[in-house]
C-alpha positions in Angstrom: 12.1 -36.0 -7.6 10.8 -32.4 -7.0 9.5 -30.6 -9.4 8.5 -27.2 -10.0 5.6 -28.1 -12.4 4.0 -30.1 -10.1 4.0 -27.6 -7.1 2.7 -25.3 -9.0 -0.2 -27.8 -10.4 -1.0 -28.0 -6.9 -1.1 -24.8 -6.0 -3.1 -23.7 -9.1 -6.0 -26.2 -7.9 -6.1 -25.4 -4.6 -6.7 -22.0 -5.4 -9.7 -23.0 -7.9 -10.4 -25.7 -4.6 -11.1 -22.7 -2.5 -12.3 -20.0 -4.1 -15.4 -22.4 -4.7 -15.4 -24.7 -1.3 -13.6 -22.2 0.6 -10.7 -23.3 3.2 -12.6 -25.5 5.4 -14.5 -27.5 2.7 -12.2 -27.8 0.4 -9.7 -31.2 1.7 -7.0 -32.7 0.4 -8.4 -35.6 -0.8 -10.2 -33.3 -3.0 -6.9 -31.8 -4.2 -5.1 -34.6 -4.8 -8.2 -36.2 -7.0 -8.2 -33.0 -9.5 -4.4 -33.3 -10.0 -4.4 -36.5 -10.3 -1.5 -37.9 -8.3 -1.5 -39.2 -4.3 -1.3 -38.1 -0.8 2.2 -39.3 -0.6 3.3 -36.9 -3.4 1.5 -33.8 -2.0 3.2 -34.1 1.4 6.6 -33.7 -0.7 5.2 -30.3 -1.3 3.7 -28.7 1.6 4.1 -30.1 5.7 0.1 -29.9 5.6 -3.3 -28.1 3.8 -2.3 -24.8 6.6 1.5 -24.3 4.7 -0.6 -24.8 1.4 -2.6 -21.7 2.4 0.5 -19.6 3.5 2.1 -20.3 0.4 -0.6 -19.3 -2.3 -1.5 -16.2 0.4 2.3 -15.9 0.5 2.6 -15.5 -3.6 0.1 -13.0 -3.9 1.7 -10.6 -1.0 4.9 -10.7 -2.9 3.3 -9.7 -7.0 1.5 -7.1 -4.4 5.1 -5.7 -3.7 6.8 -6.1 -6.9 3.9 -3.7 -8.0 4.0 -1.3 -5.1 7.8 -1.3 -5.5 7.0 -0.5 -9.7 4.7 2.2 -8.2 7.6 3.8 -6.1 10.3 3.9 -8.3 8.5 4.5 -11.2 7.6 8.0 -9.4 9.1 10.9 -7.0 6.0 12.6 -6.4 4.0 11.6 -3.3 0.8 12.2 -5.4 2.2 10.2 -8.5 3.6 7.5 -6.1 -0.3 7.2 -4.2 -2.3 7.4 -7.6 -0.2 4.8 -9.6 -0.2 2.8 -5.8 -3.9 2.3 -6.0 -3.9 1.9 -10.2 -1.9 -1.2 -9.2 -3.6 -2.4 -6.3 -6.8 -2.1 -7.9 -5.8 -3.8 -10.9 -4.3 -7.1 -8.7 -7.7 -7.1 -6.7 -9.5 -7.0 -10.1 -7.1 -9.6 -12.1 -6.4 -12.3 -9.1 -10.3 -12.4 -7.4 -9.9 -15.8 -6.9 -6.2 -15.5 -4.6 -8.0 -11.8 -3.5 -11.3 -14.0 -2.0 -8.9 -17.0 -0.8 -7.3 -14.0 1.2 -10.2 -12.1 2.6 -12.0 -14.8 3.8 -9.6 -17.7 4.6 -6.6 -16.1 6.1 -8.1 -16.6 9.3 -7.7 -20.4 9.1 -3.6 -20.2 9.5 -1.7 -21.2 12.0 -0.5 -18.7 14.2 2.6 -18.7 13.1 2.0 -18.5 9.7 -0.8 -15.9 10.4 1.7 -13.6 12.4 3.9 -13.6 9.2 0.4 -12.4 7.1 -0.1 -9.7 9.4 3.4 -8.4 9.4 2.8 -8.4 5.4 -0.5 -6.2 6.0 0.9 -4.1 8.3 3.9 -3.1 5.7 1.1 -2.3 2.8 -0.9 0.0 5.2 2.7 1.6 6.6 3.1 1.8 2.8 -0.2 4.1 1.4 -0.1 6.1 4.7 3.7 7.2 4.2 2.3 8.4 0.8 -0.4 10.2 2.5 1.5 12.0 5.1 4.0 13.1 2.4 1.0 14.5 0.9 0.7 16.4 3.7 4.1 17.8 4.4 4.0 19.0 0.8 0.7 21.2 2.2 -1.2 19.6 -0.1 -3.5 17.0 2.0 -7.1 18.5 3.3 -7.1 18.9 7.0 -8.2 15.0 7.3 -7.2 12.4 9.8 -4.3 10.0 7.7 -5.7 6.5 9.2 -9.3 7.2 8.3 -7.8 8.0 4.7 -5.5 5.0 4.2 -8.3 2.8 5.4 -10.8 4.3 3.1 -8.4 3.6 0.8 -8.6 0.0 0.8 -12.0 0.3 1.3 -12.6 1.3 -1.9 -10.0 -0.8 -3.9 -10.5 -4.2 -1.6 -14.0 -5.1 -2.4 -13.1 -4.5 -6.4 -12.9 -8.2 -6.7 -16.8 -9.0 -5.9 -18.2 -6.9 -8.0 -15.5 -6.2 -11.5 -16.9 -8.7 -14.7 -14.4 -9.0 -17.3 -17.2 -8.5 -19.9 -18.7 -5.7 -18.3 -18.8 -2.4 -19.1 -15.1 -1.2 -17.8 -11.2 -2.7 -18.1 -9.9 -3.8 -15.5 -7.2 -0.3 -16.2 -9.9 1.7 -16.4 -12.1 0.5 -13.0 -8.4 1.4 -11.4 -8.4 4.7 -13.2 -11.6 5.3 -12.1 -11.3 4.3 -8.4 -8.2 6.9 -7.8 -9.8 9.4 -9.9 -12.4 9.1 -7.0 -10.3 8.9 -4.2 -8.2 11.7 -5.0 -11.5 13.8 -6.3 -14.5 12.7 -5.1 -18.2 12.5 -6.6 -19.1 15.9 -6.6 -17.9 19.0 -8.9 -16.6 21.2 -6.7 -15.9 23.8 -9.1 -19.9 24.1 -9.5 -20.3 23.7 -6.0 -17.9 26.5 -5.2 -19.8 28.7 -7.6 -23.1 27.6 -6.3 -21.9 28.5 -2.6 -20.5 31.7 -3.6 -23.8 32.9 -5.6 -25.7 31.5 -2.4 -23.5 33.2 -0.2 -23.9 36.5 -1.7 -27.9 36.2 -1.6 -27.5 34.9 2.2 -25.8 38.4 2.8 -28.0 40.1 0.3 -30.5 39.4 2.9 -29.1 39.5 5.9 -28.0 43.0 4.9 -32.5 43.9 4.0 -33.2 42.3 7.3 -30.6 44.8 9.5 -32.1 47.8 7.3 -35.7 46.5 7.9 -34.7 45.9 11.8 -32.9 49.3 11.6 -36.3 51.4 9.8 -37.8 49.4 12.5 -36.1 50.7 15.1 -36.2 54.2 14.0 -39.7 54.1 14.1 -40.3 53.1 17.5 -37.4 56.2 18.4 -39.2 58.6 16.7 -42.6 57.1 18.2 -44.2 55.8 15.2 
């Protein structure tokens, strides 16, 4: 008799079977061993180690929408909607590294069936921050950038949170997230200094530029009056 407990014993193994063998590595036998029941029983689970895959890939895509969804209702603003979007993102790529590395580097091993259904998934989150950013724009709000090379940097800078974030570093997990959108949204630099410095350098740019057309213009008088 099926059993959700069981399923979900096996699932939670093969996600601790993968994230240290990997995919390939990690077999069924393997599996089976650390749960301690049979071959016979697993197949009344999954069709095969590839439907295992799509369904522990398959359970993270879905907390990734109930929190995108959260992120969307929870806000009208295109800028509220965005930030609180990549606070939650970053936060699941921090929390689930295991399911997040199972998914970065293993996805490739589906089927193509099931791997057509992943990329349908991936497609939808991309569709998803660059609606976000192109309402940004329409509001007149977005810098004169192009919206693909934005949403990719996006997850450029959230995805690879799961290599590097330690639990007992430094940082939450909330406040690596708060962090990462302050930077996306911000940047590095302080512009307000920078737009002071540029002004004062600015003004001693045309400060000479103004000496060098009186020099030129002396100059020229000179050679006029045959100096």
């Amino acid at each position: 008799m099926e059993t959700s407990g069981t399923r979900e014993r096996f699932i939670k193994e093969a996600i601790d079977l993968f994230y240290k063998k990997g995919f390939v590595k990690g077999s069924i036998r393997n599996l089976v061993k650390s749960v301690n029941l049979t071959n016979a029983v697993f197949y009344n689970y999954f069709k095969n180690k590839d439907h295992l895959l799509y369904e522990i890939v398959e359970r993270m895509n879905k907390e990734y929408f109930r929190r995108m969804n959260y992120a969307l209702s929870k806000n009208d603003d295109p800028f509220d909607r965005l930030r609180e979007m990549v606070f939650q993102h970053t936060c699941l790529a921090a929390e689930t590294k295991k399911g997040v590395k199972i998914f970065f580097e293993d996805v490739s091993q589906l089927s193509p069936k099931f791997r057509a259904k992943i990329l349908d998934q991936e497609k939808n989150m991309y569709n998803l921050f660059k609606k976000q950013i192109s309402d940004l724009e329409k509001k007149g709000i977005l810098r004169p950038v192009n919206k693909t090379v934005a949403t990719f940097c996006c997850f450029a800078m959230i995805n690879w949170a799961w290599r590097w974030f330690k639990e007992s570093g430094e940082l939450s997990v909330e406040e690596v997230a708060e962090n990462i959108a302050d930077i996306f949204f911000n940047g590095i630099l302080n512009t307000e200094k920078i737009y002071k410095s540029r002004k004062t350098l600015m003004k001693m740019r045309s400060g000479q530029e103004n000496q060098n057309k009186l020099s030129r213009l002396k100059l020229k008088r000179g050679k006029d009056n045959g100096q």
